[in-house]
C-alpha positions in Angstrom: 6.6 46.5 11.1 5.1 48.3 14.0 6.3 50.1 17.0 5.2 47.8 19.1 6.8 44.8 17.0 4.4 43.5 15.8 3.4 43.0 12.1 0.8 44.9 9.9 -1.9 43.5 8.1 0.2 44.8 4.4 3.2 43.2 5.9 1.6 40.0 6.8 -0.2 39.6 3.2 3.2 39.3 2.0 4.5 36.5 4.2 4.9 33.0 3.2 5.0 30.5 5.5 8.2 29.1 6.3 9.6 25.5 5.7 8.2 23.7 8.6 10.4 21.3 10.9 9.0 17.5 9.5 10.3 15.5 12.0 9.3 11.6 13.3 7.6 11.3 16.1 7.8 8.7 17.8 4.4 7.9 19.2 2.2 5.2 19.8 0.2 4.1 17.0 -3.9 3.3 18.2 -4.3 -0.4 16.6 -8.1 0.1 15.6 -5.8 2.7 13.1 -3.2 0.0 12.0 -6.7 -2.5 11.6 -8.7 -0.4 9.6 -5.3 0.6 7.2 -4.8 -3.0 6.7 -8.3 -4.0 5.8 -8.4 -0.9 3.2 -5.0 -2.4 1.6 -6.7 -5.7 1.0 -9.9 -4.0 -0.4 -8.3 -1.9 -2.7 -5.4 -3.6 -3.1 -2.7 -1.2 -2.6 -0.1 -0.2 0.2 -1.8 2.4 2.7 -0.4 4.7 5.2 -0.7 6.1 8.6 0.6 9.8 8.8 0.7 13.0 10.9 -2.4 15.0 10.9 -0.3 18.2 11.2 1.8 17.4 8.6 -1.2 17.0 6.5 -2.5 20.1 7.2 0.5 22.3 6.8 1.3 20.9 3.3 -2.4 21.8 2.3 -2.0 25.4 4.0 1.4 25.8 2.5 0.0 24.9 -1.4 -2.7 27.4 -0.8 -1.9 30.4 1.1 -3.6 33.4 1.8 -3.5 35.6 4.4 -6.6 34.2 5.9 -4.5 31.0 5.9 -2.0 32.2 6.9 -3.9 33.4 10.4 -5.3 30.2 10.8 -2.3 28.4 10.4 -1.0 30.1 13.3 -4.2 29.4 15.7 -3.8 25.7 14.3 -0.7 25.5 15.7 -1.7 26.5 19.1 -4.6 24.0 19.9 -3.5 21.2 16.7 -3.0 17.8 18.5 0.2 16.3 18.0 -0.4 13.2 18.2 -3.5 12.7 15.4 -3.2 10.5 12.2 -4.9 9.5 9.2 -5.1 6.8 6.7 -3.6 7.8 3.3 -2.2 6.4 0.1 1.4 7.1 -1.5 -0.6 10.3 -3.1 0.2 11.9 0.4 4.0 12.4 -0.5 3.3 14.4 -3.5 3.3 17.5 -1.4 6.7 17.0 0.2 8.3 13.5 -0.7 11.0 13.6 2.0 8.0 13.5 4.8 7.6 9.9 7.1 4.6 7.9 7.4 4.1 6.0 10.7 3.4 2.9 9.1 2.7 1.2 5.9 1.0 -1.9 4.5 4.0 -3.4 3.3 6.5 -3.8 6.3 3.5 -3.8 8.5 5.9 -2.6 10.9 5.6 0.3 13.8 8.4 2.3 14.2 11.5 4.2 12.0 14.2 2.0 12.5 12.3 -1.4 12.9 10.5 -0.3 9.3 14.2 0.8 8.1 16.2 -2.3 8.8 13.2 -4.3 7.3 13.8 -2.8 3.5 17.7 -3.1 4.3 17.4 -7.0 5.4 15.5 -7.3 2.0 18.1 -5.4 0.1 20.7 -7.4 1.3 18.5 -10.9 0.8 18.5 -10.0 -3.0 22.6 -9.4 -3.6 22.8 -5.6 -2.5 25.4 -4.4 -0.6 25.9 -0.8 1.1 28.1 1.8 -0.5 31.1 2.5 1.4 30.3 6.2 1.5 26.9 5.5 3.5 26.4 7.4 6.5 23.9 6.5 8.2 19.7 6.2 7.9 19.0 9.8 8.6 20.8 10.9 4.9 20.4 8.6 1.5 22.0 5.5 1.5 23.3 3.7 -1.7 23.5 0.0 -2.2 24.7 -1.7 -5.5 23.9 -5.2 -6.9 26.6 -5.5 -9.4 26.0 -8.7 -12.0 28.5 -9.7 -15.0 27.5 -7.5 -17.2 25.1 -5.2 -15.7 24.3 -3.7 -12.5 21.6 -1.9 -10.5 22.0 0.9 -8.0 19.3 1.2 -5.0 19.0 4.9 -3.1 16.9 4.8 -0.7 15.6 7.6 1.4 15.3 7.7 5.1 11.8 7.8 4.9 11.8 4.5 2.8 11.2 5.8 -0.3 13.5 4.6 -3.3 14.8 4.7 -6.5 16.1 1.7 -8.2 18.5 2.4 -11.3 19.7 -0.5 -14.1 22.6 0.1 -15.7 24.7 -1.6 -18.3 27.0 -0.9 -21.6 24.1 0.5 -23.8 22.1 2.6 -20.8 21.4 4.2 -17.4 18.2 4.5 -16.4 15.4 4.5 -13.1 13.2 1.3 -13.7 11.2 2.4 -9.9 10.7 5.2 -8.1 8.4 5.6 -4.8 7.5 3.9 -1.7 9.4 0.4 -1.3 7.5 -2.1 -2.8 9.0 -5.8 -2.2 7.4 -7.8 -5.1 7.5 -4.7 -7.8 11.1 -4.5 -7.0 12.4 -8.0 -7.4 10.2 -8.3 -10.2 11.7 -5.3 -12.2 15.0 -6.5 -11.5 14.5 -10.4 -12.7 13.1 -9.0 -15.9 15.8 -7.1 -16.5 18.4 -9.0 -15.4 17.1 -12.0 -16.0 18.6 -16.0 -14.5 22.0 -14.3 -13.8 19.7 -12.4 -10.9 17.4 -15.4 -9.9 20.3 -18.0 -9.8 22.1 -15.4 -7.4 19.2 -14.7 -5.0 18.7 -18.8 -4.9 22.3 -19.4 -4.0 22.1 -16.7 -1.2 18.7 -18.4 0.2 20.4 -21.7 0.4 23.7 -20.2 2.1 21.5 -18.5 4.6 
């Protein structure tokens, strides 16, 4: 370090950038976006995104830093609008899985909770329940479908992302893992569990 404070040029070569605050904003969305995310779903037939621009670009400058990067990283922050997005695919969350999206294909819903309380309405519509240790949608949340023999185990993460487990006497394994998908999910679990799941889900659609 300098007298002055300030860091040298050797000093700086050897700095990483720090984790980075990932948080949801919670800005309006422009609907031309929302438009032209929902035409390339139907195109390409698969769930698209809306994320943050800056998120973007700090997961690219943290995968390849240099100390060029690592200058221009800190101008970006100064003049980077906040409030930019782009259209992506469930790629996007290879770079940090635990990041948000702004919205998605398959709730086709605007906002955290609204999209949140959309995959937990569904949970519950095909026999989970919530795990008495929940605590809450900004941590993990467990639900269980238990069956006779047999039972599967849903965690899902705040950012919607989730990993469905089946379990019975001979194993334990993850049948899913990644951004919630409605149809893949009750279809895994119907051919694994078979009538004693369909003749559940029935009952509870007649009941509602």
């Amino acid at each position: 370090m300098n007298p002055d404070g300030t860091i040298s040029f050797e000093e700086e070569e050897k700095t990483e950038l720090k984790p980075i605050d990932f948080y949801y904003k919670d800005n309006d969305i422009p609907q031309s976006l929302i438009d032209e995310c929902e035409e390339l779903s139907k195109l390409n037939n698969q769930i698209y995104f809306i994320f943050d621009d800056m998120v973007s670009n700090r997961i690219k400058t943290n995968n390849q830093i240099t100390p060029e990067i690592i200058r221009d990283e800190k101008l970006n922050i100064l003049i980077e609008d906040e409030d930019s997005y782009h259209i992506g695919t469930e790629d996007d969350f290879k770079g940090l899985p635990s990041r948000y999206s702004y919205y998605d294909t398959e709730t086709k819903l605007v906002g955290r909770y609204r999209r949140y309380d959309f995959v937990t309405s569904y949970l519950s519509k095909i026999g989970f329940t919530p795990s008495i240790t929940n605590i809450g949608p900004e941590y993990e949340q467990s639900y269980l479908n238990e069956l006779v023999d047999e039972k599967f185990i849903c965690r899902l993460q705040p950012n919607l992302r989730v990993k469905l487990i089946y379990q019975n006497t001979d194993c334990f394994k993850t049948v899913f893992e990644g951004f919630f998908k409605k149809k893949e999910i009750f279809e895994i679990m119907k051919s694994l569990a078979g009538t004693s799941f369909t003749r559940d889900i029935m009952l509870s659609q007649i009941l509602e």
